[in-house]
KOLBALO-985402 format. One record per residue: x, y, z of N, C-alpha, C, O in turn; chain. Coordinates in Angstrom, 1 decimal. Layout:
<pts>
{pt {X,Y,Z},{X,Y,Z},{X,Y,Z},{X,Y,Z},'A'}
...
</pts>
This chain:
<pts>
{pt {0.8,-1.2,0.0},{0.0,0.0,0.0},{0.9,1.3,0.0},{1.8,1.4,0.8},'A'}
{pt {0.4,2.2,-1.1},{1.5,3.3,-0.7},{0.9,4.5,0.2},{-0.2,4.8,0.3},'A'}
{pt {2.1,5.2,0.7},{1.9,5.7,1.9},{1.2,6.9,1.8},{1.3,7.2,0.6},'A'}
{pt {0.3,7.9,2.3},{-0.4,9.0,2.2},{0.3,10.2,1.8},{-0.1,11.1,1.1},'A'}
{pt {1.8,10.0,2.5},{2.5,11.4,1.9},{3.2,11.3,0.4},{3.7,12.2,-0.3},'A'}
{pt {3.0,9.7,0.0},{3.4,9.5,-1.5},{1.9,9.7,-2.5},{1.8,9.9,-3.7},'A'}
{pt {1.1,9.4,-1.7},{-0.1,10.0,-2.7},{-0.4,11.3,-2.6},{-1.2,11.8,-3.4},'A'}
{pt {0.0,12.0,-1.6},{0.2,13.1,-1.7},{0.6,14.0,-2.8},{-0.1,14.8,-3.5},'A'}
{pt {2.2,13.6,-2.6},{3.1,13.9,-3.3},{2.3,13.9,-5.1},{2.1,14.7,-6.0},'A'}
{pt {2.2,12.5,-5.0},{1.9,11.6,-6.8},{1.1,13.2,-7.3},{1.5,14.1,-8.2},'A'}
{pt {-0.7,13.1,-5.9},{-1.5,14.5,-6.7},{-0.9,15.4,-6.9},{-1.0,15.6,-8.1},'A'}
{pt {-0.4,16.2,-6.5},{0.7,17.2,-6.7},{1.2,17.6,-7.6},{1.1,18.7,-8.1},'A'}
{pt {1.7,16.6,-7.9},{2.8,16.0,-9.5},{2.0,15.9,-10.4},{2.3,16.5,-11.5},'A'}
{pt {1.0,15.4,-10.4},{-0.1,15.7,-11.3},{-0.9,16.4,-11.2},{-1.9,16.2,-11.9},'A'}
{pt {-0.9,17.4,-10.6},{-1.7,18.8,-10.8},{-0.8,19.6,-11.4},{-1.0,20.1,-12.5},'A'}
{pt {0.2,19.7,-10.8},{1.2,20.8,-11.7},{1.7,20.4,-12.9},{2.0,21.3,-13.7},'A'}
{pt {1.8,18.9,-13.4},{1.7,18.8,-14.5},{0.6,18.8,-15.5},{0.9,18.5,-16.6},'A'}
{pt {-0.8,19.0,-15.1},{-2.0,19.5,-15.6},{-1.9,20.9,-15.8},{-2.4,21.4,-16.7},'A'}
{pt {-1.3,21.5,-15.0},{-1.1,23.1,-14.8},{-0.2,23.6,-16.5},{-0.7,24.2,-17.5},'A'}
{pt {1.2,23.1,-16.4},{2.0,22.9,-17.2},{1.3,23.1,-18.7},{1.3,24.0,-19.6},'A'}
{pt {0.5,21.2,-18.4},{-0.1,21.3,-19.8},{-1.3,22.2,-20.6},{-1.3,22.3,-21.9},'A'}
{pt {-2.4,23.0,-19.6},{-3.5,23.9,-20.1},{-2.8,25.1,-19.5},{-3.6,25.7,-18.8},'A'}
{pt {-1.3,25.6,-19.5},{-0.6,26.7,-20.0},{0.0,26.8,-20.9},{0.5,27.9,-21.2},'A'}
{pt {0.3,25.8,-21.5},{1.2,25.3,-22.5},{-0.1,25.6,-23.8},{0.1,26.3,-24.8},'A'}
{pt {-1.0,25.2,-23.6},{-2.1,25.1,-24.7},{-2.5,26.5,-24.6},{-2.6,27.1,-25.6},'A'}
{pt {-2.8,27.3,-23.4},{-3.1,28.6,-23.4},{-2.4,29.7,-24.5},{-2.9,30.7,-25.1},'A'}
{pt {-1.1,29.0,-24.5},{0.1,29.7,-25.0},{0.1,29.6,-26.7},{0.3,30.5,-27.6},'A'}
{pt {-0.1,28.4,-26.7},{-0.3,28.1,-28.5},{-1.4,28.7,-28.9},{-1.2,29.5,-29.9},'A'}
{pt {-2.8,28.6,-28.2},{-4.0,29.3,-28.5},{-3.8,31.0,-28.5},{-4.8,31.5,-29.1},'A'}
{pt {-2.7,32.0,-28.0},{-2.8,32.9,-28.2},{-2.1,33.1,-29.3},{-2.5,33.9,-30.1},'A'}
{pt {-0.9,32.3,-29.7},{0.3,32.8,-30.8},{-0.6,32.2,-32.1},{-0.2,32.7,-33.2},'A'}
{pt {-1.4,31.4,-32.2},{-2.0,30.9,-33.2},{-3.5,31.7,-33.5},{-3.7,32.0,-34.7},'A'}
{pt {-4.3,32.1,-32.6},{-5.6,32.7,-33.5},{-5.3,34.1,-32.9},{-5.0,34.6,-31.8},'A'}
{pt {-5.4,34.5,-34.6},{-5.4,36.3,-34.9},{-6.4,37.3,-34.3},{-6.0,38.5,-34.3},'A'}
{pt {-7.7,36.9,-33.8},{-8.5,37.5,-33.3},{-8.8,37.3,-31.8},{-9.3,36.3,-31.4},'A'}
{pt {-8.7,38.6,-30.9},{-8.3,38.3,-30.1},{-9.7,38.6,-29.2},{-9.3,38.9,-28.0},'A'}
{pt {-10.6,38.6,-29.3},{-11.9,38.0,-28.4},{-12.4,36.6,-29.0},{-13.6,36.4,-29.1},'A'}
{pt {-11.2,35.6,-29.4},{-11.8,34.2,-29.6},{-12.8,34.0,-28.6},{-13.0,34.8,-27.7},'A'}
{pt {-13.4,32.8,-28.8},{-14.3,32.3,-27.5},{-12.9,31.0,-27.2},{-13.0,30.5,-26.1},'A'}
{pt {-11.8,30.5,-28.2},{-11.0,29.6,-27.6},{-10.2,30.4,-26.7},{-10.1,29.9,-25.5},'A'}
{pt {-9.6,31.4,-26.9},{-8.6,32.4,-26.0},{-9.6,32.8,-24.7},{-9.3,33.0,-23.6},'A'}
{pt {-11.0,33.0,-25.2},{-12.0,33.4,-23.5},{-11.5,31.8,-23.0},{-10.8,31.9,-22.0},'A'}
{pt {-11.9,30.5,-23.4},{-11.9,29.5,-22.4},{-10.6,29.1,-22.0},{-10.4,28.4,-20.9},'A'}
{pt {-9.9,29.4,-22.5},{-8.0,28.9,-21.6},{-7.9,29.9,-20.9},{-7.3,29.7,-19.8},'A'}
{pt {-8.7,31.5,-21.1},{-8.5,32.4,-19.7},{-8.9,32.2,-18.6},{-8.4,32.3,-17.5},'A'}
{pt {-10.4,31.7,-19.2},{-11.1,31.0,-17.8},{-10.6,30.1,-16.7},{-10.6,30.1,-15.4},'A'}
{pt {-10.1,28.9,-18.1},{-9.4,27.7,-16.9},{-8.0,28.3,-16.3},{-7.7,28.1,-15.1},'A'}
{pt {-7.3,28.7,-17.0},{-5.3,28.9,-16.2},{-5.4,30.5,-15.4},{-4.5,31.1,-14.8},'A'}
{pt {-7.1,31.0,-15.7},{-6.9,32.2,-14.6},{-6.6,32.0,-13.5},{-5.6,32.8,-13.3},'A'}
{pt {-6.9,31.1,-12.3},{-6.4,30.8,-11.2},{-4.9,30.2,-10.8},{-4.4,30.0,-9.7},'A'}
{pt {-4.5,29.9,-12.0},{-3.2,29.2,-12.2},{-2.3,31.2,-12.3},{-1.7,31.8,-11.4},'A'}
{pt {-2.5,31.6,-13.1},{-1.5,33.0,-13.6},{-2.1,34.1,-12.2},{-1.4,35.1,-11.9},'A'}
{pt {-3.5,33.8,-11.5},{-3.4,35.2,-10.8},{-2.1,35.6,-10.1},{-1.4,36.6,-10.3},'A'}
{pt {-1.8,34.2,-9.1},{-0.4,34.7,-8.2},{0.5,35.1,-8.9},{1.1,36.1,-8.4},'A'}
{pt {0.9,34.6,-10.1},{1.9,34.9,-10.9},{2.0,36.3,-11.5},{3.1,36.8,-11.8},'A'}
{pt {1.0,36.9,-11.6},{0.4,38.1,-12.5},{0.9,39.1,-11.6},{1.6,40.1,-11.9},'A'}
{pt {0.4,38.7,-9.9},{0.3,40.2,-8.8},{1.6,40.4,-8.4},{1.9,41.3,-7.6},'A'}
{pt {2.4,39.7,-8.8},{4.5,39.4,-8.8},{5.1,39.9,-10.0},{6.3,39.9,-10.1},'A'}
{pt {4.1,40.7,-11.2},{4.9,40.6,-12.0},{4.7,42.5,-12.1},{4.2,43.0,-11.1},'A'}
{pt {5.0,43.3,-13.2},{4.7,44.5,-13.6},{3.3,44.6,-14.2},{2.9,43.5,-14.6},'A'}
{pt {2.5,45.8,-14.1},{1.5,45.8,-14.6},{1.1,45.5,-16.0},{0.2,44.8,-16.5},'A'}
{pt {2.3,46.6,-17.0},{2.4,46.0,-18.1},{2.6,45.2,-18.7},{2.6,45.3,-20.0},'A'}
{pt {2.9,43.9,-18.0},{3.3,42.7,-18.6},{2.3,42.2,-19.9},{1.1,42.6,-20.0},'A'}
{pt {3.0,41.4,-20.9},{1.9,40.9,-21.5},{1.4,39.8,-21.4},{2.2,38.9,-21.2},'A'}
{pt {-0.2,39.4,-21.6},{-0.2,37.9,-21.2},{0.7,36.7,-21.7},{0.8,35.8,-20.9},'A'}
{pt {1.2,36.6,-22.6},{2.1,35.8,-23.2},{3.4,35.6,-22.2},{3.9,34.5,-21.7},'A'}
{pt {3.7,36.9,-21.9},{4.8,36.6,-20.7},{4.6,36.2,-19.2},{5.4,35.6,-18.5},'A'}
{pt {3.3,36.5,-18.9},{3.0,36.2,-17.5},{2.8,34.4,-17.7},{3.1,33.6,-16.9},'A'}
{pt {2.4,34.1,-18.8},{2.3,32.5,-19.2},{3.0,31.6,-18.8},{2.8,30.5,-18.2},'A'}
{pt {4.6,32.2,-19.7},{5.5,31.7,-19.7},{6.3,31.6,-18.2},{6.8,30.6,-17.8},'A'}
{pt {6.3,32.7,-17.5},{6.4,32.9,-16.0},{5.8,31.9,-15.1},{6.5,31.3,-14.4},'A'}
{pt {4.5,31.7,-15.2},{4.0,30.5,-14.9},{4.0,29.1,-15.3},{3.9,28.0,-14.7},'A'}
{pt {4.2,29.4,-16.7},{5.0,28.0,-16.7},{6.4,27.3,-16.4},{6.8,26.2,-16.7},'A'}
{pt {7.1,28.3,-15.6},{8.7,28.2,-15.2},{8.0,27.7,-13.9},{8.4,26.6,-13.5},'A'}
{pt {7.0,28.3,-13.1},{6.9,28.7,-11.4},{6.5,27.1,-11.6},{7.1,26.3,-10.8},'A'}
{pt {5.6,26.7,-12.4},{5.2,25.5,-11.7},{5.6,23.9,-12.3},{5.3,22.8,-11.8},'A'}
{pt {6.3,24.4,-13.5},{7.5,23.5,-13.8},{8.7,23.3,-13.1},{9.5,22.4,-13.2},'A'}
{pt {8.7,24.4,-12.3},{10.1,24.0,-11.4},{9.4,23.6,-9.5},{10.1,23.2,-8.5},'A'}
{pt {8.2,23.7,-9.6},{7.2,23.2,-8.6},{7.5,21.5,-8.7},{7.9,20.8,-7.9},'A'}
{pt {7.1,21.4,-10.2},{7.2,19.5,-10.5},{8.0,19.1,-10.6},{8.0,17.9,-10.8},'A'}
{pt {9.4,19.7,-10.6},{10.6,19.9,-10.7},{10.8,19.0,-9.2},{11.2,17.8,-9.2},'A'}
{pt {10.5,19.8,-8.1},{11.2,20.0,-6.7},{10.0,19.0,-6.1},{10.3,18.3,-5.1},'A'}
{pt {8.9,18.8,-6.6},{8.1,17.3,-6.3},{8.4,16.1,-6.7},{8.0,15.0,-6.2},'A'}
{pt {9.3,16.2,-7.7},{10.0,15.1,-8.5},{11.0,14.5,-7.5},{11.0,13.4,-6.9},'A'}
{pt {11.9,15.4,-7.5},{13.2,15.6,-6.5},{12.4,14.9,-4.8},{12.9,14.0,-4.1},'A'}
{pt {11.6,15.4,-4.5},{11.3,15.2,-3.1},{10.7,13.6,-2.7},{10.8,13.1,-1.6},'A'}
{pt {9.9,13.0,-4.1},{9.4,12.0,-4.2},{10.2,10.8,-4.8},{9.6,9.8,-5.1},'A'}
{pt {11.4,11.0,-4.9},{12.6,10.2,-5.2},{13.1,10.4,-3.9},{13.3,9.3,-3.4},'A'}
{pt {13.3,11.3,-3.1},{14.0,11.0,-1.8},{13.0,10.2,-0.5},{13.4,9.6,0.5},'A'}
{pt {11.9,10.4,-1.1},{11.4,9.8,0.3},{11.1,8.3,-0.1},{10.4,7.8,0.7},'A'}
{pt {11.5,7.4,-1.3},{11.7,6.1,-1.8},{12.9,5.1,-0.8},{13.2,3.9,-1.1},'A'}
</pts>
């Protein structure tokens, strides 16, 4: 049976790498459609809004969304990074 702080861990690892992946798609979805009140660019805002707010209120005002993306995709790739790292040590 594995232990609670390894399933812990596992969800974790798989949240941030869900995180990862619908900012990753957020990102293609803006560099690819030209018009920018898509209804696809409204629904990736919707879902990775709560992913980019922390990241957004750390950054400059003028940032552009493209860059606060990418900022979030560093924060929580190196999140799965240091969950990876932590869940190999406690093996």
């Amino acid at each position: 049976m594995i232990e609670p702080l390894t399933r812990i861990l596992l969800l974790l690892r798989f949240l941030c790498f869900i995180a990862l992946f619908y900012l990753a798609l957020h990102a293609i979805v803006i560099k690819l459609t030209a018009k920018s009140d898509s209804k696809l660019i409204w629904f990736f805002s919707l879902v990775t809004d709560p992913l980019i707010r922390p990241v957004r209120s750390r950054l400059r005002r003028d940032a552009s969304p493209l860059h606060v993306i990418f900022v979030a995709m560093l924060v929580y790739g190196a999140l799965w990074i240091c969950l990876l790292i932590v869940g190999m040590l406690l093996k």
